[in-house]
N, C-alpha and C positions, 0 to 999 in steps of 0.2 A: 605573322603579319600584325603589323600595331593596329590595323582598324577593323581586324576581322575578332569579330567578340568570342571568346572561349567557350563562352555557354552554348551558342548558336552550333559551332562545330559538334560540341559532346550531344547534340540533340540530334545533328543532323548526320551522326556515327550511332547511338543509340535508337531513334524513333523509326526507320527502314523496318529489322526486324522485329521490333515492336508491333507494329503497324501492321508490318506482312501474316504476323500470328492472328492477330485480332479481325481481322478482312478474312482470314481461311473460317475464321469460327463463324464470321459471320454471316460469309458467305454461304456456309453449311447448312447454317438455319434459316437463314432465306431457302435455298433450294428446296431442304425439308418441305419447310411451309408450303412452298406453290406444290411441289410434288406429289405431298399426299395430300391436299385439297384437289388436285388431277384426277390422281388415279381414286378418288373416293366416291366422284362422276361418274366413272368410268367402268370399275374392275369388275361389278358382278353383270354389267350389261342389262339386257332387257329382262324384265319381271316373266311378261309373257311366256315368252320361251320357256321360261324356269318353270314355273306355273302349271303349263301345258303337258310338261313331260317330255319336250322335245329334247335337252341336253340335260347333262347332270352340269350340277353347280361348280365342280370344280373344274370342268374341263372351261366351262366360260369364263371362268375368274385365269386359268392359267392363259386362255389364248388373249384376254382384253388385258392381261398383266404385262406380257411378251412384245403385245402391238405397242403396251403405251412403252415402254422400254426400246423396245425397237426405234419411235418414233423421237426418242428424248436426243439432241446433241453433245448436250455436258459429258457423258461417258466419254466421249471421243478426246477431250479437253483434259482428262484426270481425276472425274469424279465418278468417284464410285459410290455406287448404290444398290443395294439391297433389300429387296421385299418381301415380305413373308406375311401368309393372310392363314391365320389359324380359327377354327370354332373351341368356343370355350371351353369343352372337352381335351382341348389340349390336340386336335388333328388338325395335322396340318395341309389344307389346300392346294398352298403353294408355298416352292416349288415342289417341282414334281419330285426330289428325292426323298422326300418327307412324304408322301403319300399313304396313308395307313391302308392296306386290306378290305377292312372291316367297312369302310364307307361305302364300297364296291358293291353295285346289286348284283342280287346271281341272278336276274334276265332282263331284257330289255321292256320291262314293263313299265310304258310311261305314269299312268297313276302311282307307282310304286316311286318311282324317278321324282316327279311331281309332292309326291306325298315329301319326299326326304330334302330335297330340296326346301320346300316352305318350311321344313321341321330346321335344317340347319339356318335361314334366314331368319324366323321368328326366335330361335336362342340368340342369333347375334355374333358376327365376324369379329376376329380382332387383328388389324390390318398394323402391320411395322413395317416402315423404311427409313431403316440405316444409311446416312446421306455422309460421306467421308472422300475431301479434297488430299488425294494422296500427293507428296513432295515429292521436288522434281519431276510434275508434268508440266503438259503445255500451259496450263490455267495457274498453277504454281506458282510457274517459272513468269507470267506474263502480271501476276501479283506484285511480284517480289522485285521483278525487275521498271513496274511502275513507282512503287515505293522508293527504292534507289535512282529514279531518275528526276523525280519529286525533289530530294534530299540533294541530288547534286544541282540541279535548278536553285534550291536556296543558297546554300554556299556560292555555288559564281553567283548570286545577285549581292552577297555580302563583299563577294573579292570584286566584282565592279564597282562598288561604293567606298570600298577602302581605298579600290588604283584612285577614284575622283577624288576623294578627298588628300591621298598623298599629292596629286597634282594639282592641285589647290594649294597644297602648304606648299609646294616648290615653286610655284609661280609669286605665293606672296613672300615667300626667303629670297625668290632674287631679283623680285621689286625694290626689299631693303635693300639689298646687296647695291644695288642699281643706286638707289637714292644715295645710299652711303659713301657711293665713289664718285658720283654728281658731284655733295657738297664738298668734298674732300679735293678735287680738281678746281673747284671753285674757290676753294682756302689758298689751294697751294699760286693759283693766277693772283688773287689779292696779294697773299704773298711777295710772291714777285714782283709786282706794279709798286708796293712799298718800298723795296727793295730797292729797286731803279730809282725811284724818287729820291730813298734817302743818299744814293751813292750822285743825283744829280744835283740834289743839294748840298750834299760836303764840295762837290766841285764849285760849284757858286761862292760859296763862302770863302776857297780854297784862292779863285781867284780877285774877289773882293779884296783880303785882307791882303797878297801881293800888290794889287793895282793903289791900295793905301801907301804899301811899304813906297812903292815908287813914288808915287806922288808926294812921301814926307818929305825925298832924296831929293826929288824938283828943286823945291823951292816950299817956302811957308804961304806963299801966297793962293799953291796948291794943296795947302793942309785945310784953309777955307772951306775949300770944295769938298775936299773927304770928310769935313766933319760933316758938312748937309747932307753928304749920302749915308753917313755915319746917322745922322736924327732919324734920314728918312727907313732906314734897318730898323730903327729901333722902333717907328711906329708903324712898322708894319707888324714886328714883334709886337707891340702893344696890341694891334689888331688883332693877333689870331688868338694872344691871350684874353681877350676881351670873344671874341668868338670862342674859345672855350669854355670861358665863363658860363654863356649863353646855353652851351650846350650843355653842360652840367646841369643850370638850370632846370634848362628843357628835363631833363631826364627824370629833377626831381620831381617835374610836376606829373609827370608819367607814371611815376611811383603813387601820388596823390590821388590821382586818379583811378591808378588799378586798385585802390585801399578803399577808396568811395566806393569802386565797381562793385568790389568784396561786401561790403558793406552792404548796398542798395538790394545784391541779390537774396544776401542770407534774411536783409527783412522780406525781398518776395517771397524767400521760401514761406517763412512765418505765416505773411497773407495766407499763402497759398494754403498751410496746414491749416490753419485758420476757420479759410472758406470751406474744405474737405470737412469740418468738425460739425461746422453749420450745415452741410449740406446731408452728412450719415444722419443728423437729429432730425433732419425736415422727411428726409426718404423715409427713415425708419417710423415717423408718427404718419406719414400719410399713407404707405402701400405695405399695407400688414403682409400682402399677399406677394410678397419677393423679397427676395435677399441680396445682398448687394456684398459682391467682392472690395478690398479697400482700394485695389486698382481701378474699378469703375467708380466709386465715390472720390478718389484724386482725378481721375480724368475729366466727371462733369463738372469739378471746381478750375479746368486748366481752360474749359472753352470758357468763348466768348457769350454774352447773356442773350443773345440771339439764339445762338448753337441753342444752349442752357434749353431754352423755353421750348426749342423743337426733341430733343432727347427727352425730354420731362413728356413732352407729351407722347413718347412712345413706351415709354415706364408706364405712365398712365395707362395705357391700352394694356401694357403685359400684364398689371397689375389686375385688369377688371377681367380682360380675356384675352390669353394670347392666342388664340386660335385668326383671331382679326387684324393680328400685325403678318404685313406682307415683309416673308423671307426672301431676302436675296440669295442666299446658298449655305448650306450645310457646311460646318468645320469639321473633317470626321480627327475624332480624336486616337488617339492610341488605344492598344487591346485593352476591353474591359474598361472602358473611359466614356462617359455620357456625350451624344452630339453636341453640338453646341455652334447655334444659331446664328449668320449676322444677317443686320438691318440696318439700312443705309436711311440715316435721318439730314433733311438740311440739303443732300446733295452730297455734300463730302463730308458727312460725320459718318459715324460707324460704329454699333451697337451691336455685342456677342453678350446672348445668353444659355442656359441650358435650365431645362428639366428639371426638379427634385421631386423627391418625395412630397407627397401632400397634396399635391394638385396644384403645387408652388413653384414659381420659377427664380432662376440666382442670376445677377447681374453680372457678368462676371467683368466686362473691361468696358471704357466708354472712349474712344476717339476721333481723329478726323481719317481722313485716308493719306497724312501725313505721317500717323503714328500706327499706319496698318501694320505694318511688317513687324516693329516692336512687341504690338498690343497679339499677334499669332505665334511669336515665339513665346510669350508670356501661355497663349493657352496651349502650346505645345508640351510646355511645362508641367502644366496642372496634374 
């Protein structure tokens, strides 16, 4: 399709499973994070106990390891996870296949219990969980399949924008189409009406110059009379020759005129560069503090010096502080494009600025709200 952009497609074929990889990784390490900040709360449980003699260390770490497992949903979803809480010895706590012997007291003696316990707590646990979103589960699948429904959302927003604009171009192909058979009906009626005239004026003449022939046959007395109708032909021919005259005339002075037009405007332009020249030197010595697009220095040279004096004084304000000019609304520009500002001066003037560097702001268009639409496609531009 002519208005769906090629980039947009290869991004929106490309960026799914892009996106869908980079969301499982990240996903990952989120889960990590909250998970082993949980279970680190959690895993060896109360001191007390441990302290007392009441339980050994590993049977509490194995059953607060199992609760919090037990009590987690993501497994259910396709995430798997893995815990393993070893002492720097290298034994391992949990799980229980890893269990060394050697840790095992030979009786139930809580001091004994007690002692080894605060002896494995005082060297220091070392706590791992492996956090992996396996493919093709339900969290995977409900990734993957957001990505792709993301991606077909931008596309149909692209192929609804291309159908409006093809139907846009076909309503204004058969507006021409329209207009063009207008004039062309209205040539061919001219036409005709010419047509008929010139065939009702050969009959006129047709029967003129008969009703002569007769009357020379009359008598001479009747040839009197045909020459006065004979003068009076011919000064009606002088008439329209003379009304032709006129209109040629006329035509020339139409020519005259459009040569003066030509004339008078290419000196406004002149003023107008002119005024724009005077006006960039006067901005530029008085508000160090803005910068001025050559669109907004042609604008405040096209107002009137009323306008003039109320847009100056809203420069003035951008220039000292623009935190004190009231905004009428935000222009949001395209990606990666600075906002940009308007302010309505006068009533129907219209002032867009934006942002730079320095703590400085750029003028960028200056109009009335007769030249909005022009002066927004201009910043759409930018």
């Amino acid at each position: 399709m002519r208005h769906l952009p090629f980039k947009a497609l290869i991004l929106c074929v490309l960026l799914p499973p892009l996106v869908y990889v980079f969301s499982i990784q990240l996903l990952e390490k989120t889960i990590h994070a909250r998970y082993n900040a949980e279970l680190a709360a959690v895993y060896t449980g109360d001191d007390r106990q441990l302290f007392d003699g009441s339980v050994r260390l590993q049977e509490v770490i194995r059953e607060n390891v199992d609760a919090f497992m037990s009590s987690r949903r993501l497994p259910a979803w396709g995430v798997r996870v893995n815990v393993t809480v070893k002492t720097h010895d290298g034994i391992y706590l949990y799980p229980d296949a890893y269990d060394n012997p050697k840790s095992d007291l030979s009786a139930p003696d809580s001091f004994a219990v007690a002692r080894e316990n605060f002896r494995l707590l005082n060297e220091g646990l070392i706590k791992t969980i492996d956090v992996e979103i396996e493919h093709n589960t339900l969290l995977a699948n409900a990734i993957l399949a957001a990505c792709v429904l993301v991606s077909l959302m931008v596309l149909f927003g692209f192929y609804r924008r291309g159908m409006r604009l093809l139907h846009q171009e076909e309503l204004a192909r058969q507006e021409v189409i329209d207009d063009l058979a207008s004039g062309r009906q209205k040539s061919l009626t001219e036409l005709e009406r010419l047509k008929s005239q010139r065939v009702s004026l050969s009959r006129k003449i047709e029967l003129i110059n008969a009703e002569l022939d007769r009357e020379r046959e009359k008598s001479s007395a009747a040839e009197e009379e045909m020459m006065d109708e004979l003068v009076a032909l011919e000064e009606k021919i002088s008439q329209n020759l003379d009304r032709q005259d006129r209109q040629l005339q006329e035509i020339d002075e139409l020519k005259q005129k459009i040569k003066q037009f030509e004339k008078d405007n290419e000196a406004k332009n002149r003023q107008l560069r002119k005024n724009a020249d005077a006006v960039r030197k006067r901005f530029g010595a008085l508000y160090k503090n803005t910068a001025f697009h050559d669109r907004a220095v042609e604008g405040v040279a096209e107002l009137s010096e009323a306008m003039k004096i109320k847009a100056e004084e809203v420069i003035h304000q951008l220039n000292d502080d623009p935190k004190m000019v009231p905004i009428k609304r935000k222009v949001f520009g395209k990606k990666n494009r600075a906002t940009v500002f308007e302010v309505i001066f006068a009533y129907k003037g219209r002032l867009y600025f934006r942002n730079i560097p320095g703590s400085r702001v750029e003028v960028l268009a200056v109009g009335t709200k007769l030249t909005q639409n022009k002066d927004l496609a201009f910043l759409d531009k930018l």
